[in-house]
C-alpha positions in Angstrom: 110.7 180.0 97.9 112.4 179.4 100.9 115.4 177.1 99.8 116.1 179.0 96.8 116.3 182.4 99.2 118.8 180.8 101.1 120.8 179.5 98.5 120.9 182.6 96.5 121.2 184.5 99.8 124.6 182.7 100.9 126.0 182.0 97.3 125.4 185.4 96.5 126.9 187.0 99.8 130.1 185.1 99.1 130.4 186.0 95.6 129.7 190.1 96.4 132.3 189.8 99.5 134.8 188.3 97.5 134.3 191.2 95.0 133.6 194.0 96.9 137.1 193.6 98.7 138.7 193.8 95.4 137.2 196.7 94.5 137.7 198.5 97.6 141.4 197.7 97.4 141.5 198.6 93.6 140.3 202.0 94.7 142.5 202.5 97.9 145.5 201.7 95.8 144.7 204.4 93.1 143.8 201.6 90.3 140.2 202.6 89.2 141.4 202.0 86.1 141.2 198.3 86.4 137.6 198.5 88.1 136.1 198.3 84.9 138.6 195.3 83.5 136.8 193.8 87.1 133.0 194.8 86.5 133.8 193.1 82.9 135.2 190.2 84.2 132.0 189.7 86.6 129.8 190.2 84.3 131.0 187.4 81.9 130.6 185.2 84.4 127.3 186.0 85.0 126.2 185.3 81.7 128.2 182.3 81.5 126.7 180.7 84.0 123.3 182.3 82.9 123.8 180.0 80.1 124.6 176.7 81.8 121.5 176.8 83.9 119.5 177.8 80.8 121.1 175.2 79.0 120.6 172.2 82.0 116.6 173.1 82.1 116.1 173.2 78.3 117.4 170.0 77.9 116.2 168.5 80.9 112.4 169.7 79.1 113.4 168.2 76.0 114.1 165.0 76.6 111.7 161.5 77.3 110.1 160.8 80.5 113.2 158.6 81.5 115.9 160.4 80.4 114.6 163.5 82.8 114.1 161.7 85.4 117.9 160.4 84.7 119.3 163.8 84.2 117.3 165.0 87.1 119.1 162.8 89.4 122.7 163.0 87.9 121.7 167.0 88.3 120.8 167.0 91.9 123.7 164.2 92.9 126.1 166.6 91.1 124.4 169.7 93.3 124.6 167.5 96.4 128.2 166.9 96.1 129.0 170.6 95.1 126.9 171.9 98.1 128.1 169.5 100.3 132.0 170.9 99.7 130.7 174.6 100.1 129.6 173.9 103.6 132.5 171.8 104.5 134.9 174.9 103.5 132.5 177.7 104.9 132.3 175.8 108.2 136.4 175.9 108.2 137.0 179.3 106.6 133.9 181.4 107.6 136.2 183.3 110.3 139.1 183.6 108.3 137.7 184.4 104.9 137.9 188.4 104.7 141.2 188.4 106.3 142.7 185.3 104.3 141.1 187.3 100.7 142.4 191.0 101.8 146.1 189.2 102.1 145.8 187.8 98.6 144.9 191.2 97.3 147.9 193.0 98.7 150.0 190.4 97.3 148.6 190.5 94.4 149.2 194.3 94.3 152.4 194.2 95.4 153.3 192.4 92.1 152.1 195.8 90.7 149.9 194.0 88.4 145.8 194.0 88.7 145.0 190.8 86.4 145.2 188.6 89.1 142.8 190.2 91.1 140.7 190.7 87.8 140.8 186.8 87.7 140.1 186.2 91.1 136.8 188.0 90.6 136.0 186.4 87.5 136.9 183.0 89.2 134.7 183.8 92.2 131.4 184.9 90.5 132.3 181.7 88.2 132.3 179.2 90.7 129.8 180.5 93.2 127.4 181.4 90.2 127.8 177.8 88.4 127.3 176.1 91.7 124.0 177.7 91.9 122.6 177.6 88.6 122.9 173.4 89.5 121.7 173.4 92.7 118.9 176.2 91.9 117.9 174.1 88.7 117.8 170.6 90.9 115.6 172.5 93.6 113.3 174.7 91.2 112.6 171.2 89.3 111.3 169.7 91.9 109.8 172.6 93.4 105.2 172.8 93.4 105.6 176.2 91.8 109.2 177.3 89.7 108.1 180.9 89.5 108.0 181.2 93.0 111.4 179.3 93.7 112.7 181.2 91.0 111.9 184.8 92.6 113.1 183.4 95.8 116.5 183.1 94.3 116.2 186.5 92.6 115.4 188.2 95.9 118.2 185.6 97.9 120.5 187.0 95.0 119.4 191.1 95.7 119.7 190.8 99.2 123.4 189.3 99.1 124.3 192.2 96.3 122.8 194.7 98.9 124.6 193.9 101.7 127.7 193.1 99.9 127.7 197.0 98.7 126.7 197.9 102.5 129.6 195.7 103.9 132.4 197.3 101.1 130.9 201.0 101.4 131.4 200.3 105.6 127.5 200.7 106.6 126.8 196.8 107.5 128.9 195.1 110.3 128.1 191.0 109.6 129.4 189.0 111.8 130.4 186.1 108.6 131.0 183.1 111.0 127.9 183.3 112.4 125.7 183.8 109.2 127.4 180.8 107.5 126.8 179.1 110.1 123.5 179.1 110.2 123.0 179.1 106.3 124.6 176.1 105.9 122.0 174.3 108.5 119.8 175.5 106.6 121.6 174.3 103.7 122.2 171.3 105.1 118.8 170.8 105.6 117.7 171.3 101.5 120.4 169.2 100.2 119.1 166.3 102.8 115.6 167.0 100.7 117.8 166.6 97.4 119.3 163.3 98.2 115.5 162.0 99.0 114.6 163.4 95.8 117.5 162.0 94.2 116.5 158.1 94.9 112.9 159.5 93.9 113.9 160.2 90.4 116.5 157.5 90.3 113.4 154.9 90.5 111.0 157.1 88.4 114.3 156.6 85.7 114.6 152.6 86.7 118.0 152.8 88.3 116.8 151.9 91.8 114.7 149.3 92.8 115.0 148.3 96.2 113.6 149.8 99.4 111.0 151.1 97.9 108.4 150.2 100.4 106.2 152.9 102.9 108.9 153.6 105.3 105.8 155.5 107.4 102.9 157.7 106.4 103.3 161.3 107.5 99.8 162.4 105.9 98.6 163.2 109.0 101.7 166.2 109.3 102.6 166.7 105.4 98.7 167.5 104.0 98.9 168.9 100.6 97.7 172.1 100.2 98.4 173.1 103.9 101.5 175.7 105.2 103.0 172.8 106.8 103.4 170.5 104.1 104.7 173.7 101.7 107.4 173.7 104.5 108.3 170.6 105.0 108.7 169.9 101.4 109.8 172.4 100.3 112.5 173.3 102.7 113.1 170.0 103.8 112.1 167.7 101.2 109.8 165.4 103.2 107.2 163.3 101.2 103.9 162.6 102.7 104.7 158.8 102.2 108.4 158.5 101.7 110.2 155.1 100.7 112.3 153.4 102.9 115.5 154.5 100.6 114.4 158.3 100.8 114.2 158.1 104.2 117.7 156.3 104.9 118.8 158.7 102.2 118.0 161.4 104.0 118.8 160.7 107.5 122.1 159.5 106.3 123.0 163.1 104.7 121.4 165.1 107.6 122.3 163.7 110.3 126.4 163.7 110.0 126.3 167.1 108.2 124.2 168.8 110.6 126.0 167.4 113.1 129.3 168.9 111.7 128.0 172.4 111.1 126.9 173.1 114.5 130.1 171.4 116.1 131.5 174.2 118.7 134.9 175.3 117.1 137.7 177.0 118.3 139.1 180.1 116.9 141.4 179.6 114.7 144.7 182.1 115.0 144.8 184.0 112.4 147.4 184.0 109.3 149.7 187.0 109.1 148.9 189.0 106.4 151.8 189.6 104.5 152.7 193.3 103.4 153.3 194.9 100.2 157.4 195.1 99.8 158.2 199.0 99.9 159.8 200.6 97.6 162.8 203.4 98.5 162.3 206.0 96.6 165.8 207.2 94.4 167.2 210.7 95.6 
């Protein structure tokens, strides 16, 4: 339960920000009008992606032994590399990100048109929703029990709409760098489970052969059944007897990544924001 909280916790927050200041500067600018041409726009997305990640686990339970295991592993790789990307840019745009978004809304409203911001909102719940219907299908299918994974994402997904409403209505101060920050260790720490699981399925479908010997036996740590071992695999994907390929797998995703997001940066300055051109009004 706990990786999917996360990722529908962080996914979700960056959807409702993105949103939420869209709305707020829809109804500072006298546009409510358009609110709904927004809230129809998100929704569509929604069930678009609703439908991809139906779509990926019906098939994935249709098909031979083999091919799952093969469309599990193209699944999770494709996750990895998408997840991978969102913690590269949320590590280097966490601090910036409500300032850099406001400035494209008042630019956008200076054009005195709201379809572009109607399309950034579309565009955002898109891409952060698709990115988590694959990662979310890659983790709950290789999750001990899918209906709790699954309501782990549910409440991650509540949560993030919750304090997305708190943060536009003015009620919830978060400071953004900070939670992404340590989200995407977290993060960092799942997707190093999904690349072990990755080469797991990628032998299980006959793709990978080599290094498949006991790298050690952790049975004495990972025992199943225990708290432990529902932690350590599930959050951090570690076998009780992993391979040597899992294990070099996931040491060489961890270790690099981890090391990135929890690299001391410097504040960036920030962009000037550019104002909306005025308009002089005729005597």
């Amino acid at each position: 339960m706990i990786p999917t909280l996360v990722i529908g916790l962080r996914e979700g927050l960056e959807a409702s920000l993105i949103v939420g200041i869209i709305a707020a500067f829809l109804n500072h600018a006298g546009r409510r009008d358009a609110l709904k041409q927004v809230w129809a726009g998100v929704g569509a997305a929604v069930v678009l992606c609703l439908a991809v990640g139906v779509a990926l686990f019906v098939l994935s339970r249709e098909l031979p032994q083999k091919a799952q295991e093969g469309l599990e592993t193209v699944v999770g790789l494709f996750a990895l590399v998408m997840v991978t990307f969102m913690i590269f840019w949320m590590t280097r745009h966490a601090r910036t990100m409500k300032k850099e978004l406001e400035g494209a809304a008042s630019e956008a409203l200076a054009t005195g048109s709201a379809r572009a911001l109607v399309g950034m909102a579309f565009l955002a719940v898109l891409r952060e929703g698709f990115e988590t219907a694959v990662f979310l299908i890659a983790v709950i299918q290789n999750s001990s029990s899918a209906g709790s994974a699954t309501a782990g994402a549910v409440i991650g997904i509540v949560i993030a709409c919750g304090l997305g409403w708190g943060i536009y209505r003015g009620g919830v101060h978060l400071n953004l760098g900070r939670f992404f920050k340590i989200t995407g260790l977290v993060l960092a720490l799942v997707a190093a489970g999904l690349a072990m699981t990755a080469v797991h399925t990628a032998f299980e479908a006959g793709w990978l052969t080599a290094g498949q010997a006991t790298a050690t036996d952790l049975t004495w740590l990972v025992r199943p059944g225990s708290v432990v071992s529902a932690l350590l695999t599930g959050v951090l994907g570690i076998q009780p007897k992993p391979t040597v390929s899992e294990t070099i797998a996931w040491f060489v995703y961890a270790v690099p990544i981890i090391a990135y997001v929890a690299w001391p940066r410097r504040r960036r300055p920030a962009r000037p924001v550019s104002q909306p051109r005025s308009v002089n009004a005729s005597a």
